[in-house]
N, C-alpha and C positions, 0 to 999 in steps of 0.2 A: 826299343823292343821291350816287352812285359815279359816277364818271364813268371813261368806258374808258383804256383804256392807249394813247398816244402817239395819241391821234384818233379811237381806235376804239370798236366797244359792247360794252356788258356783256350777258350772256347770263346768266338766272337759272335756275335747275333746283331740282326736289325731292330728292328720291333718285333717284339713277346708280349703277350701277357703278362709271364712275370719270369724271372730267371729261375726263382724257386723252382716252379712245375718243370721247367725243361733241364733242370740238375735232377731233378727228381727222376725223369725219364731217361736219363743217358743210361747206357752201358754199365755195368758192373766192370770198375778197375780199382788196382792195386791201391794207383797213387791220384790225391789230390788231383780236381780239374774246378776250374775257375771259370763259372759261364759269365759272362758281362756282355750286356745288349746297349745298345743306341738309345731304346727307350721301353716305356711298358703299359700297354695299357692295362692290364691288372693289377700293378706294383698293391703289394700289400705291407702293413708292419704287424704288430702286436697287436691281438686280441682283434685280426679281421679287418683294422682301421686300412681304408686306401691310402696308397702310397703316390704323392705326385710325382709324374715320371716324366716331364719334358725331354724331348729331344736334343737339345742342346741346352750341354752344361753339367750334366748329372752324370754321377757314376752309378750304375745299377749291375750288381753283381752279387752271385751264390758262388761258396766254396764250398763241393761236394767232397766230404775229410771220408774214407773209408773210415772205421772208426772199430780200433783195436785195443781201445783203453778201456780200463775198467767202465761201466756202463753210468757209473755215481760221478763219472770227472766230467759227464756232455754238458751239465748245464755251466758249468763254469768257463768252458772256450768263450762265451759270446761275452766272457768276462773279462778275459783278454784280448777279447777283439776292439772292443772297446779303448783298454790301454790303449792298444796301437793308434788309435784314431785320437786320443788325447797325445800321445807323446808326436804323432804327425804333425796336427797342429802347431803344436808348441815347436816345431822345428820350423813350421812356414811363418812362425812370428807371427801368431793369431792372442787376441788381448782374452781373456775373464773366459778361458779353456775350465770349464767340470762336467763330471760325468754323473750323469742323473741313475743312481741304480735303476735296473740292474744294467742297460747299457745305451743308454744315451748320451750322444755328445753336444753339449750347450757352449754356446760362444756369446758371453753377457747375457745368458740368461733361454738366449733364441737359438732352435734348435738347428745344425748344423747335420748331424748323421744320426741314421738310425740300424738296428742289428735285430734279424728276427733270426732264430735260432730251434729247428723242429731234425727232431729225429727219422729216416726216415730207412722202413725194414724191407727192402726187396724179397721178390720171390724165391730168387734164388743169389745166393752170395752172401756175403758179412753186412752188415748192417752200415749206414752212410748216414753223416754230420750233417745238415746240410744248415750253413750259415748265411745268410742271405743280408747284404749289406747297402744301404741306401746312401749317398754323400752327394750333398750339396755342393757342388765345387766352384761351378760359377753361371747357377741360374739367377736370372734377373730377377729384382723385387716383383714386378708386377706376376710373373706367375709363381711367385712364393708368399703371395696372399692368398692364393686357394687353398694352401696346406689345409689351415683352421688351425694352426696355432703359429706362436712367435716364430719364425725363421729366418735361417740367416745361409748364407752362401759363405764358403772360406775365403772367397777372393774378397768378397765383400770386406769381413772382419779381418781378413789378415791385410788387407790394402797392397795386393801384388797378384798382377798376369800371371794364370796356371794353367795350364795342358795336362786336357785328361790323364794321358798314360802314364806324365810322368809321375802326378798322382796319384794312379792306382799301381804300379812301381813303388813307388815310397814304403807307399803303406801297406802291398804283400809282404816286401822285405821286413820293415818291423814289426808288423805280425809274424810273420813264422819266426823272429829271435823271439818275441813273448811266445807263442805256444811250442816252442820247444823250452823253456822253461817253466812251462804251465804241465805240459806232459812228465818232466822228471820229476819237479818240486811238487806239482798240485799248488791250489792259490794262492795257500801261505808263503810260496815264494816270491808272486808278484803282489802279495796285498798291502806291503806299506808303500808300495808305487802308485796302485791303485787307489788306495785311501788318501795320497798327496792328491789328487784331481779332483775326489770327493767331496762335496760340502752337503752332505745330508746328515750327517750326524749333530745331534742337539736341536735337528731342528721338528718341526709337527707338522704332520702329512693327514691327510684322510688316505685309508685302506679298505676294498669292498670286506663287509664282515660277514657275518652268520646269517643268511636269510635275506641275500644283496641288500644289508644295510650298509649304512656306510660310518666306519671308525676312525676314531681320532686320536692317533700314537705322534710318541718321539720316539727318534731313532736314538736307541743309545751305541752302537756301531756296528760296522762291517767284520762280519768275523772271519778266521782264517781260512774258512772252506766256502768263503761267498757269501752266505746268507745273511740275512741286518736281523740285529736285535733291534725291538722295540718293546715299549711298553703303555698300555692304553692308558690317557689320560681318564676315561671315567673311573676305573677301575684299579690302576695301579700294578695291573698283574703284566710280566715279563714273559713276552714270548719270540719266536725263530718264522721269523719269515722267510721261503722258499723259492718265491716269486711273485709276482703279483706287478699293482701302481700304485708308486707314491704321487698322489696329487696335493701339491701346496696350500696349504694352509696359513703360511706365516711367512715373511720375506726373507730373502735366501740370506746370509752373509757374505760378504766380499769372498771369491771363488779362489780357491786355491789353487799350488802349483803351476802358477804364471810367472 
């Protein structure tokens, strides 16, 4: 049995469009609710991209967080969420575990899960988190060539049979110990955890710039309240990225925190 995230319930679905919209739509309550569907034909991630959403093998789930924290701590949860999906891994003896700021999870490099993260304001009631999580658990290679980029399934990379729920079990439980640590401390409690998973620092990314050009930084690091420092190779000047895409430029270093 799954049990909800931080006291709350689980919500079961067939096929959706996407979990987001139907977390989005539910009822105004208190406490956390976990929608997770069979499949999606609209899954989305970051910036619009579609989400492949097979029916079997994938976990596709939103966690609607009522949201009573300061309004400056939302973008940091999907920073935590994250954790939890690197420290999962590394439990199910998955090899070359990093996290691609601001929350992607790479296994050797191919992408394993994804976290899209949108605030969202009802008519009426407190305002609601909504996290929305994509994991790869044990779809087969052939339909993880339609992504359009590298991918990888956990069962694959970690070489061991896994069952959805227990799956999505695991990783509520270690998410809600990170975000109730993420809730008293803020990130600088979880960031030298989160920085052991990390390997983007020192290295050179393109960043869309001023007038959708595209720049070319190193990270000089992740700082205590989330954001990465960089500083542009043309230029030399230092500045605070808030979010965005780092796209590689240079080859990764052997991944940390394995």
């Amino acid at each position: 049995m799954v049990e909800g995230f931080r006291g709350g319930k689980v919500v079961r679905l067939d096929q959706v469009v996407s979990t987001m919209d139907e977390a989005r739509s539910l009822p105004a309550s208190d406490l956390p609710t976990v929608v997770v569907a069979r499949t999606q034909t609209g899954g989305r991630g970051r910036f619009d991209r579609s989400w492949v959403s097979p029916p079997e093998g994938g976990l596709y789930l939103t966690v609607r967080i009522p949201w009573n924290r300061p309004l400056a701590q939302a973008p940091i949860v999907s920073l935590g969420t994250a954790l939890a999906l690197a420290r999962l891994a590394s439990e199910l003896g998955c090899p070359g575990i990093s996290l691609k700021w601001p929350n992607d999870l790479l296994l050797d490099g191919r992408k394993a899960a994804g976290i899209l993260a949108e605030m969202h304001h009802p008519p009426q009631g407190a305002p609601q988190l909504l996290v929305g999580v994509g994991i790869n658990v044990s779809i087969g290679d052939q339909a993880l060539r339609s992504v359009g980029q590298p991918a990888v399934s956990l069962a694959e990379a970690c070489g061991c049979a896994l069952e959805l729920d227990a799956v999505l079990d695991r990783f509520l439980r270690i998410w809600e110990e990170v975000d109730r640590v993420l809730e008293s401390g803020g990130f600088a409690a979880i960031a030298p955890d989160y920085r052991t998973w990390s390997d983007v620092a020192g290295r050179v990314f393109r960043i869309d710039g001023p007038g959708g050009t595209e720049e070319a930084v190193r990270v000089r690091a992740i700082l205590d309240d989330g954001t990465l420092e960089v500083v542009a190779l043309a230029t030399g000047r230092a500045r605070v990225l808030h979010g965005g895409e780092l796209r590689s430029t240079a080859p990764a270093p052997e991944p940390l925190g394995t």
